[in-house]
N, C-alpha and C positions, 0 to 999 in steps of 0.2 A: 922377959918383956910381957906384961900382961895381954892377954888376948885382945881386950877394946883398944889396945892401944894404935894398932895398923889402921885399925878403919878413920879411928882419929886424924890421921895424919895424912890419908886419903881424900879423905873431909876438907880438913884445912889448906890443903892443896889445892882439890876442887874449888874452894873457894874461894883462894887467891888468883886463879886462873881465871874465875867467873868476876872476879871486881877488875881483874885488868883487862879480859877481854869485852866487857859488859861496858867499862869505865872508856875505854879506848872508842865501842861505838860509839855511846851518848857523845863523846867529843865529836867525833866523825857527824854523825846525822845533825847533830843538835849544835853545840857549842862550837863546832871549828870554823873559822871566817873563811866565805866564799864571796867568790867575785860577786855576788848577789847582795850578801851583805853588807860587803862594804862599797856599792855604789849606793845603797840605801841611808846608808851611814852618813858616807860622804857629802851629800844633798843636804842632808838634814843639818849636816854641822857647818855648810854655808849660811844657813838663815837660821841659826842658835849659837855657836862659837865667836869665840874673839880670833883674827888675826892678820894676816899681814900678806898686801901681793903688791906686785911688779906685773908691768905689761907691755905688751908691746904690738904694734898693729902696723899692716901697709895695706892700702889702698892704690887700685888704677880707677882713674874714673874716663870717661870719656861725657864730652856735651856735645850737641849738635841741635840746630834748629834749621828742621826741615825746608823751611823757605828761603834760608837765607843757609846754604852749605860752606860760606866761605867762613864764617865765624864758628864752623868747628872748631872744636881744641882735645886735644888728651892732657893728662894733669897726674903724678904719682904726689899720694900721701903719707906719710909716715906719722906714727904718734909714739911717743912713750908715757908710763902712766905709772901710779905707785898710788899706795892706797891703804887705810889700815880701818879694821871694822870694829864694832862692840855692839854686839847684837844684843846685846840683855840689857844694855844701856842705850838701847835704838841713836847710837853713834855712829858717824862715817867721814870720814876724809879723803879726798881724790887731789891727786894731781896732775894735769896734763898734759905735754907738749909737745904742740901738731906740727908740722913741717909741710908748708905744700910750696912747692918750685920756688924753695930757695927761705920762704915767709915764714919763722916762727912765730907762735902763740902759745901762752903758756896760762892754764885756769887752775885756781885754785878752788875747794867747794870743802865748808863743811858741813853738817846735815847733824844737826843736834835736836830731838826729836822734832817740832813743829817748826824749828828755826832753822834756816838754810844764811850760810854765810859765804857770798862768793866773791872773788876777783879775776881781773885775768891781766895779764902782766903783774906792773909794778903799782897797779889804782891801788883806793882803798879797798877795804872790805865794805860791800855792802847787806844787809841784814834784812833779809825777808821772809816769808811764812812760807811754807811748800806749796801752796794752792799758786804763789803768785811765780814761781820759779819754772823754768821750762826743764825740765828735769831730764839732760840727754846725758850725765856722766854717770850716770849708775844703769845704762839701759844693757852694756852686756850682761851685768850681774841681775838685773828681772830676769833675763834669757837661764840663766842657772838656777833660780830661785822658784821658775816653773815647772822643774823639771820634778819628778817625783817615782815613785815605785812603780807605777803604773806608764812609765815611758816605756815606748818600744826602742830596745840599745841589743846591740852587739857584742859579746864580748869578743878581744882581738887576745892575739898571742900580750902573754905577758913581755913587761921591759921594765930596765932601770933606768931612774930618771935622778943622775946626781948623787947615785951610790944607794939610790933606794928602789928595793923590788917593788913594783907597781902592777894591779892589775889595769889593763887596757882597755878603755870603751870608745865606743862610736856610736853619736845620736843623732840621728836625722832630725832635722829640725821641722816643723812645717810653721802655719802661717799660726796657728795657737800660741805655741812656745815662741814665737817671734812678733808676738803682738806687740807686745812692750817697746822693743828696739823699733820697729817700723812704724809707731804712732811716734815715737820721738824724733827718727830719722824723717816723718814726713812733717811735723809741726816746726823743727828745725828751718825748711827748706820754705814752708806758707805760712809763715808767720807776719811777711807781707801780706795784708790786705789787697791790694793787687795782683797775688797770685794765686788762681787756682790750681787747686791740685787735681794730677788724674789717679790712674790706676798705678800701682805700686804692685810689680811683679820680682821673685825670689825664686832663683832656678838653683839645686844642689846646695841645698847650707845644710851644714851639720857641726854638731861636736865631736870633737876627741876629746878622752880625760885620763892623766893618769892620776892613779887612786893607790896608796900606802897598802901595802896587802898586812902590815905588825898593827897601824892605828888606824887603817877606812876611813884616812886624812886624805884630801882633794892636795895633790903634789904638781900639779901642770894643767892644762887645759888649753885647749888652742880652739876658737870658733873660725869656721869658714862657711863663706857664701861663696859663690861661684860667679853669682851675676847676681847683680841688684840694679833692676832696670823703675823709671817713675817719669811718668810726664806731668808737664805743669803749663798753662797758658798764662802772659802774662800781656799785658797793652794787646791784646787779640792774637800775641807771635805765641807759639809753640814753641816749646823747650823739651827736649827729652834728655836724660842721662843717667847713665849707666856706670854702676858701681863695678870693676870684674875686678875676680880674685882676693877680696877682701879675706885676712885673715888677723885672728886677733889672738896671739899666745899667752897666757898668763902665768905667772908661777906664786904658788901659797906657800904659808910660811908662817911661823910663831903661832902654830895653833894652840888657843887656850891659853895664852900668856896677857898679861895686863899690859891692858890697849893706853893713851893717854892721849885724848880728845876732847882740848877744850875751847870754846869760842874765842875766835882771836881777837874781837873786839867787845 
């Protein structure tokens, strides 16, 4: 064997040793997906991806007007919802159906960029511009759509959600990131001229998210508020009522597949 020949092979050793141990960091520091990543990921491809949710929500609400105690009530809500987006084609479709003591209602919306198309039952569709539209079935998805890298989140133990490893978060919400939902949950409610609104207070709301740890794909999400309390005066009588336990669970789906969203009329 020739004398250069050992340190050659020494060499070549070392430096397959150095491209997989060297190779193995850069993935490690650099390239490997962390919970970090893929909530940043995950945000970003709500308000840039095409895809597809289901939802589901319950509400207790309680009313009472202080003057008159005998016309209190408590009232339980239920909604289910489905939904499909095309973000790059500023498309949206919602649909909704509310349940409250016994009462369905069901709204249909589509949202084709300046044109909003809605009904609710079995009407027609009617065709309006967004300015003139009271815009409350897209307000959980503003509450997502605010959120960004610079949110303060938790990460929780990992879980699987549906056969898929998920990283786990938890977002405290405040009244920023719940602008959106509570100008439409209050325009909702004073949209009567007749009624003034008060103060609109939000005690423990937060998100939970689970997030694909393979694609930093949004797989779940559940919003909770705790209490959503708001007074309103209306013929000079005082109204107050209180949202408790509102939660709203969503599940995503057909990320990046073609959406098909066209005016129904």
């Amino acid at each position: 064997m020739k004398k250069g020949l050992p340190i050659v092979i020494v060499l070549v050793l070392l430096l397959c040793i150095f491209v997989v141990v060297g190779g193995g960091a850069v993935y490690y520091f650099v390239l490997r997906n962390t919970p970090e990543k893929a909530f940043d990921k995950a945000i970003a491809s709500i308000n840039e991806d095409s895809y597809e949710y289901t939802s589901e929500a319950e509400i207790s609400m309680d009313i009472s007007v202080p003057d008159y105690p005998e016309f209190s009530m408590s009232m339980t809500m239920t909604a289910d919802g489905e939904g499909k987006v095309d973000s790059a084609n500023d498309k949206e479709y919602t649909k909704s159906t509310v349940t409250t003591e016994g009462v369905t209602e069901t709204t249909e919306v589509y949202y084709i960029g300046e044109d909003v198309y809605s009904r609710t039952g079995d009407d027609d569709f009617k065709k309006m511009s967004k300015d003139e539209v009271e815009d409350i079935s897209g307000e959980t998805y503003d509450v997502y759509k605010n959120l960004s890298s610079d949110v303060d989140y938790t990460v929780l133990d990992d879980e699987e959600v549906d056969g898929v490893d998920c990283y786990h978060y938890s977002v405290p919400l405040d009244e920023t990131l719940l602008e959106d939902f509570l100008a439409s949950f209050t325009e909702t409610i004073g949209n009567d001229p007749s009624v003034t609104m008060g103060d609109v207070t939000i005690n423990d709301a937060k998100i939970e998210m689970w997030v694909s740890k393979s694609s930093s794909k949004a797989v779940k999400s559940v919003m909770m508020i705790g209490e959503l309390s708001v007074s309103a005066t209306t013929s000079g009588v005082e109204m107050k009522m209180s949202m408790n336990d509102l939660e709203v669970a969503t599940m995503f789906m057909n990320w990046g597949e073609k959406v098909d969203i066209e005016a129904p009329i």
